[in-house]
Each structure stands twice: as C-alpha cells, then as structure tokens.
C-alpha positions in Angstrom: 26.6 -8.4 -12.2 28.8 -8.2 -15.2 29.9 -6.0 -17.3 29.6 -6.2 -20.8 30.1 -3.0 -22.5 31.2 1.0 -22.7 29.4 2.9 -25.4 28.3 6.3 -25.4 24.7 8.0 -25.5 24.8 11.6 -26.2 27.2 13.6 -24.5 27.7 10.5 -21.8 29.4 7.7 -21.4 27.5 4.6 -20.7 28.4 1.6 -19.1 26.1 -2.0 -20.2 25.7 -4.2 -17.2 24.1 -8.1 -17.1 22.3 -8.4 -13.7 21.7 -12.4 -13.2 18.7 -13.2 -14.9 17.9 -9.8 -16.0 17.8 -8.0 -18.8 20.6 -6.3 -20.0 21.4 -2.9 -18.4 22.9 0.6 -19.4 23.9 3.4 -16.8 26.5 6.2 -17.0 29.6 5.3 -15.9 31.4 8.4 -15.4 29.9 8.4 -11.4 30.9 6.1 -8.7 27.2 3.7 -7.8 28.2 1.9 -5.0 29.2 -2.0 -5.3 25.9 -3.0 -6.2 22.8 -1.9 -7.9 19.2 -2.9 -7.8 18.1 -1.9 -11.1 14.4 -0.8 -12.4 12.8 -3.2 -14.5 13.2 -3.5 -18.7 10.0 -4.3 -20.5 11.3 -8.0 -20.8 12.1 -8.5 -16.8 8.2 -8.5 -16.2 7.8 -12.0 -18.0 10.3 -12.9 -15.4 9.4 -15.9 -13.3 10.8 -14.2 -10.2 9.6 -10.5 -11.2 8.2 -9.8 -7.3 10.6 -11.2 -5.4 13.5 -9.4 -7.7 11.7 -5.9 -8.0 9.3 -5.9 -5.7 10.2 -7.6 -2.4 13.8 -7.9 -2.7 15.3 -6.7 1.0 11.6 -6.2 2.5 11.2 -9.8 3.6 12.1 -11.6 6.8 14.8 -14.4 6.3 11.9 -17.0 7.5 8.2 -16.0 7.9 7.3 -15.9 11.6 3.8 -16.1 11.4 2.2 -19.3 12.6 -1.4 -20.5 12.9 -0.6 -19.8 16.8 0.0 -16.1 16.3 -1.8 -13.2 17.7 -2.1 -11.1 15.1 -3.4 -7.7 15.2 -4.4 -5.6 12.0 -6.2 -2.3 11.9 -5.7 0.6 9.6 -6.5 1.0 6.0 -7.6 -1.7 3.3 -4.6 -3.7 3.1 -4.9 -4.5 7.2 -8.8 -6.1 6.6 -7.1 -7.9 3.8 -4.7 -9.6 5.6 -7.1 -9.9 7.9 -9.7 -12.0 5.6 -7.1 -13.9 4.3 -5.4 -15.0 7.5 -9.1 -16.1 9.0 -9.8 -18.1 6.0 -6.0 -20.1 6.6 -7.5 -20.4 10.3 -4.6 -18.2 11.9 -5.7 -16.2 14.9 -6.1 -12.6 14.3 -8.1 -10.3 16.3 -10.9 -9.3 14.7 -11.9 -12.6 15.6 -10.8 -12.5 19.3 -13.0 -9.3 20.2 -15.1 -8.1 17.4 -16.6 -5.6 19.4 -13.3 -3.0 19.9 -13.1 -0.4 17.4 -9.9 -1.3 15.6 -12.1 -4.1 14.8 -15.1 -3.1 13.9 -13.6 0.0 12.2 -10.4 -2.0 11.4 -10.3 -0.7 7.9 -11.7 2.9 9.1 -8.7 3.8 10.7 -7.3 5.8 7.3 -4.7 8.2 9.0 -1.9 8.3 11.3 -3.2 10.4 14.0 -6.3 7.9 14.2 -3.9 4.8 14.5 -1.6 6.4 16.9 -4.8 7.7 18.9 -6.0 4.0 19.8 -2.2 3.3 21.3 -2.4 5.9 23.2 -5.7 5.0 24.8 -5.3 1.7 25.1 -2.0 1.3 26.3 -1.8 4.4 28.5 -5.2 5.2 29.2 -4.6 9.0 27.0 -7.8 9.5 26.0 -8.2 12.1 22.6 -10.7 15.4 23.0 -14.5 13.7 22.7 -17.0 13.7 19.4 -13.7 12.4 17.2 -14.5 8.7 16.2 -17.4 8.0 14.0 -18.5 4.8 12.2 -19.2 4.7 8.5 -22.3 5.9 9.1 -21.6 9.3 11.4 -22.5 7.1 14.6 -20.4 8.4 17.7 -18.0 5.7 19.4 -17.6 6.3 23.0 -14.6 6.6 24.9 -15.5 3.8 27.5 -13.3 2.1 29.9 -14.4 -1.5 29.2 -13.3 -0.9 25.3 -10.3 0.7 26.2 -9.4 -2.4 28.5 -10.6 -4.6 26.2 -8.1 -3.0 23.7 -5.8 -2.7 26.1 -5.8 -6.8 26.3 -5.7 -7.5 22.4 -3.0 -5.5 22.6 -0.8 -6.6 25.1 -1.4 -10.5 23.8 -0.5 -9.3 20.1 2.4 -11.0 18.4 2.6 -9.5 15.2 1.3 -5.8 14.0 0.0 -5.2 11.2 -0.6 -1.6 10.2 -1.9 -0.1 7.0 -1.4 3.6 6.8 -3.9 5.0 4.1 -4.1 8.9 3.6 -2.5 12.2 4.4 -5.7 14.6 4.1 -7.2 15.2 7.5 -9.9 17.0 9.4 -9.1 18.2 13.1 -10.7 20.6 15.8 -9.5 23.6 15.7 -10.8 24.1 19.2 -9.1 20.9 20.7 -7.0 19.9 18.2 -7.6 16.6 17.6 -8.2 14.6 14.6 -11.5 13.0 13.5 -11.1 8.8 12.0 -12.3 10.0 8.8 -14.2 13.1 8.1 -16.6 15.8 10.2 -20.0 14.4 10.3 -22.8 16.6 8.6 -24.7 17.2 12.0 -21.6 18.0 13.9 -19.7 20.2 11.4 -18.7 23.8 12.3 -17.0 25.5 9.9 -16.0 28.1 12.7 -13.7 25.0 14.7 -13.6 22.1 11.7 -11.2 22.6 9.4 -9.1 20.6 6.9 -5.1 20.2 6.1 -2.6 18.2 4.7 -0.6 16.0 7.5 3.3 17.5 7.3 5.6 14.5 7.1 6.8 15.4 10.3 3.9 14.8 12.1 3.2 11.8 9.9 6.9 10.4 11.1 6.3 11.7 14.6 2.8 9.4 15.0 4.6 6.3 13.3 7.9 6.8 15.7 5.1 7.0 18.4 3.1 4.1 17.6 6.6 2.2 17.3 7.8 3.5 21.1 4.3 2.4 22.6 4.3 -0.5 21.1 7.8 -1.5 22.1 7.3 -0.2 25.5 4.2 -2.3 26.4 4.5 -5.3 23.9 8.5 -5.8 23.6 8.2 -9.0 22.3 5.9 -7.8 19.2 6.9 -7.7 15.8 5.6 -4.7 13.3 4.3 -4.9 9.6 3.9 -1.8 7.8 1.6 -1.3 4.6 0.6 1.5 2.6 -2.8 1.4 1.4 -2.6 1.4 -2.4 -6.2 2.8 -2.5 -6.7 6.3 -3.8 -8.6 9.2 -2.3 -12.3 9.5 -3.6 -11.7 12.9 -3.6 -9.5 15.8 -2.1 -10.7 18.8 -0.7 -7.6 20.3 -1.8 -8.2 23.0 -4.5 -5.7 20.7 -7.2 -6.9 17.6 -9.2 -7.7 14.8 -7.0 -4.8 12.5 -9.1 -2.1 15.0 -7.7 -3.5 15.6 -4.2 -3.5 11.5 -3.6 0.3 11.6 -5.2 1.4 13.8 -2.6 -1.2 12.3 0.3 0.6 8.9 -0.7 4.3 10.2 -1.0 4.2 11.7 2.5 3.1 8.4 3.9 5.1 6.4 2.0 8.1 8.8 2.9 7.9 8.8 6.3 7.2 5.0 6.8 10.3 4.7 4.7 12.5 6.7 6.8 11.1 5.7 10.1 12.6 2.0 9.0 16.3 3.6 8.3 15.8 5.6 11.6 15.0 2.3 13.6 15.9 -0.4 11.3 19.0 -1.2 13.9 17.5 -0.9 17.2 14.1 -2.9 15.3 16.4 -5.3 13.4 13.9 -8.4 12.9 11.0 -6.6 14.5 10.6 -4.1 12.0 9.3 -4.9 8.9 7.7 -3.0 5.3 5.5 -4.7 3.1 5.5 -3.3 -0.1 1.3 -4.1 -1.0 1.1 0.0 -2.3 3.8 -0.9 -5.3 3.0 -4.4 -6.1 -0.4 -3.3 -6.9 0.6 0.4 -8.9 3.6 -1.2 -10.4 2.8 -5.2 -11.4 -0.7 -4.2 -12.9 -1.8 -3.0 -16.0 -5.2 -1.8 -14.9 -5.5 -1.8 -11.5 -8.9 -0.4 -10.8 -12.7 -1.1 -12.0 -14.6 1.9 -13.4 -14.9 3.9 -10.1 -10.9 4.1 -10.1 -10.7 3.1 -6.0 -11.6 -0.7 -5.9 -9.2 -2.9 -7.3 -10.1 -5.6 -10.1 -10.9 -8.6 -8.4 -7.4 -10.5 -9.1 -5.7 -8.3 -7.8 -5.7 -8.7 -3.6 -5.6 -12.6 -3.9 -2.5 -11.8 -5.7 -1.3 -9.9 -3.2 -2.2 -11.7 -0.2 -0.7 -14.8 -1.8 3.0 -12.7 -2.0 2.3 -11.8 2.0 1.7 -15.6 2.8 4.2 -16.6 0.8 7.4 -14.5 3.0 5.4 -13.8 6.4 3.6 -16.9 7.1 4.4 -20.4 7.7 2.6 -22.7 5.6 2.9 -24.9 2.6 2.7 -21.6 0.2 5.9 -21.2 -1.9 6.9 -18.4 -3.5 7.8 -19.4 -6.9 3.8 -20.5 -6.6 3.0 -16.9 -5.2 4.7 -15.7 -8.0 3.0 -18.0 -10.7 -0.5 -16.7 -9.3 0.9 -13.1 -9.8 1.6 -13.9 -13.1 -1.5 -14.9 -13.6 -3.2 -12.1 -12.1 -1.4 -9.5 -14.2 -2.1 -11.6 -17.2 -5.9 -11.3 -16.6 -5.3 -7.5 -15.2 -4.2 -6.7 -19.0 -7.1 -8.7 -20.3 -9.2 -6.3 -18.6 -8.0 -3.3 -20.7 -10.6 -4.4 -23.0 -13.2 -2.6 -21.0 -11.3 0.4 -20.1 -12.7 3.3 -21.9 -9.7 4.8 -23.5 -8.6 2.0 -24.9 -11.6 0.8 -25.8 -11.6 3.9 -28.0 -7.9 3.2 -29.0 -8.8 -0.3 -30.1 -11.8 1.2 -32.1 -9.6 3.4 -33.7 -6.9 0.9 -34.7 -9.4 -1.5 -36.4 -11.2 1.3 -38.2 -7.3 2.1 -39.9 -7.1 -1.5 -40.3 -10.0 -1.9 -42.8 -9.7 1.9 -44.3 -6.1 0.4 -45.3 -7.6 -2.9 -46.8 -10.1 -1.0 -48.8 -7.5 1.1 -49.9 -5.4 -2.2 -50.9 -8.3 -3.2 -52.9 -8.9 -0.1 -54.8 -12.5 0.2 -53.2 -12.0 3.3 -51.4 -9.1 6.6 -51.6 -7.2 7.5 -48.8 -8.0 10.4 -46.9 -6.3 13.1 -47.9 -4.5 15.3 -45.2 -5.1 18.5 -44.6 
C-alpha cells in the first residue's frame, strides 16, 4: 500500500492510499491505523477478478484445504451445514448424513437453528447429559426420543468425525419455563402452554457460552477434529418480537455473528489450525445484488453453487481453483443483478424511468408540453 496523496475533506485531513490492485483509497490521516489496512470495497473493486478472496475470505482460509475425499465430515445446524452437505456427497467425500441417516443431526441436520439445540446433541452424545424431555420435534411437530441407541449411534459419528461443520442460524428462542430447556425450533401447537412456554432473545453471553461449550466437548472427546463455523445467511420468517421482523433478524444475526467472532479471538491460539470461520452469511448479503426470490428467505438459485464453489475452492482438496471459484462468483452475481428485473420495486422504478424517457421525446418533438410543477 502506497501512498499517494494528502488533501483535505471538510474539517479533516485525508490521506489517499493505493492498495495493490484496488481502487484508490481515502482515510483521515490525523489518527494512527495500524501498519496495515484491509479496506471496504469502492464500487469499481467488485469487477475485481479476485473480489472474494480480497474482501471476503481474506484471513478466514486455511493455508491448504484439509478436506479429502477420505474425511469424516460432520455437518448439522442451519442451511449452510445441508449445503455443504449436498455438495460434498455429490464430489463423493464422506459426510455423515450418509454414514447414519437415521440420527437426528441428520435427519434434522438443517433443523438444528440455535445454539442451545447444537450444543444440546454434544452434550448427549458425548457425555450421555440428556436435556428435560418433549424438546426435539421434526418439521412436522413429531416428538424425537431420547433413546440410548441414537445417542450411541451419535456418540460414534461423533467420535470418528474429522472435520465440523456447524451453521449457527438464529437468536430467537422458545424454552420451558418449568425446566428450562430449549425447544429445536418452536413449541408445537398441541403441546403449547402459555403458563410454562415462553419466548426470548438468546443474550450473547449464553450464545458465546454454548459455542465455547460445543468447542471444549468437542476438543475433549475428538482432539484430533477440526471446526468450521458458518452463519446461516437465511433470515427469520418472522419474529415474535413486537419490532419489524427486518430489525429483529439484524439483531438475531448480529448476536450470532458476534459471538462466533469473538469465540475465534478467545481461542484462535489454543485452536490455531483447528479453528476455522467461513464467511457464507457475507458472501451471500454482501456479493449479491438481489439475494432472495419473492418470499425474501430462499436464495436465487445461483447463489449457493456460488457459494459452495468458494468453500471447495479453500477447504477441500480437489482440482477446483479459486481464480475458477471466483469466475463462477462473478458469474453468479452477474445473473443475481439480472434478476432485479423481476423485483417489484424496481420493476416500478424501471416503469417509471421509461415513462420519463418517452414524456421527454414527445416533448423534443413538440407533440406533447411538459408537466408543469406544482
């Protein structure tokens, strides 16, 4: 980094930088930065070739991917973790959905949304603590059973994993008032009881606490395991916070995204090449133009391929590059902006323009007057 300039902007003095390969930069000069800067992307640095793996992945990848046709990989959680999933199954890798379908962090692998549900099947598994009963439901209410051959059958996916992945996905929880403990997902419709089954926000202490726990178990019974994080980039269908849904799943995000962040400074020593963050939650809000179809939760359809093509690319050893990772992302956010044509606003927007257009043509012609303001 260079730099090229001192001007002023307002009452500040500015200093103008050249990153390599960057657009040119401008930040105040009168404070001391530190000896280097990663900057936020100008306008022009998205047509970048390398725009991921500058502002996007830069210090979040292993030095060599590590994960090989041969290793057992475990991923439950949130969306991202069935993703990964899919896409390591269809490269033939071993994961364990496919090893024992039958457990529940596989057959409700993406069902898993909070903390407390993810740290909940550690502790069973691994130490035989079992939660308070009538907690774990399926998608369709069904009760899951707290039986001894699942839990050993866990207990052995577990112990045989390689590789973690984990997708954390929301903050909003319901919980037992009685017993305290936390449901999967929601309260069932025959089982609520509004006198015992009630709803809060996780703190980002206990959101830290369960990660930090989930890390101690894992590195107590599995030392040899490595750890992917992820934070679900899906939004909440709704809150049952009294505030706009759009503010509830910024703040159910943030406290997530917060806590995985620190836990990785905390540890990031003692977990050095162990320990790992994949950043799927800002590749997907930040590299796309229109991220969602019309029910604002499930992603356009080039998006994950884009995604999981980034994760293959710096995790997993195969013939996938990432300059051609990043030319598929490229692509992807290309077609992403192409699909602005449908999106309602701007459908309206574009509507609008072209009516101007040909009021101002007319107007050139003399065949009709110009509106007059009011």
């Amino acid at each position: 980094m260079s730099i090229k300039a001192i001007d002023h902007s307002g009452f500040q003095e500015t200093v103008s930088v050249v990153p390599a390969g960057e657009a040119p930069k401008k930040m105040g000069s009168s404070f001391f930065r530190g000896s280097a800067s990663n900057f936020n992307p100008y306008g022009s640095d998205h047509a970048k070739d390398d725009f991921a793996s500058r502002f996007l992945l830069k210090g979040w990848t292993p030095d060599k991917p590590f994960i090989s046709p041969t290793t057992n990989v475990t991923a439950f959680g949130s969306c991202f973790a069935e993703n990964i999933s899919k896409h390591l199954a269809k490269l033939g890798f071993d994961v364990s959905k496919n090893r024992d379908r039958d457990i529940y962090i596989s057959s409700m692998g993406e069902g898993l949304v909070n903390v407390h549900s993810i740290v909940q099947q550690f502790r069973w598994a691994l130490e035989g603590v079992a939660p308070p009963t009538n907690l774990w439901h399926g998608y369709k209410a069904e009760e899951f059973d707290l039986t001894e051959e699942i839990r050993t059958r866990t207990r052995d996916v577990f112990l045989k994993t390689d590789v973690f992945i984990l997708t954390f996905g929301l903050s909003e929880i319901w919980y037992d008032e009685l017993t305290g403990g936390v449901f999967w997902r929601a309260v069932p419709m025959k089982h609520y009881d509004p006198s015992r089954h009630k709803f809060r926000v996780c703190s980002f202490a206990e959101t830290k606490a369960c990660i930090q726990e989930i890390i101690d178990l894992i590195g107590k019974h599995v030392p040899r395991a490595k750890i992917v994080v992820t934070v679900s980039p899906i939004p909440l269908v709704a809150t049952f916070r009294p505030v706009a849904c759009l503010t509830a799943n910024s703040a159910s995000k943030a406290i997530i995204r917060a806590a995985v962040d620190e836990t990785i400074r905390d540890r990031g020593d003692e977990w050095a090449g162990r320990l790992y963050y994949f950043p799927a939650y800002e590749i997907v809000n930040e590299a796309f133009p229109n991220r969602f179809v019309e029910d604002g939760r499930h992603l356009q359809n080039m998006i994950v391929p884009a995604v999981m093509n980034l994760f293959q690319a710096t995790y997993c050893d195969t013939d996938l590059t990432i300059d051609q990772a990043e030319k598929t992302l490229r692509a992807a956010r290309l077609q992403s902006a192409r699909t602005l044509d449908g999106h309602a606003l701007f459908s309206r927007a574009r509507l609008a323009s072209s009516f101007g257009a040909i009021v101002r043509r007319l107007v050139g012609k003399g065949v009709a007057s110009k509106p007059k303001s009011r």
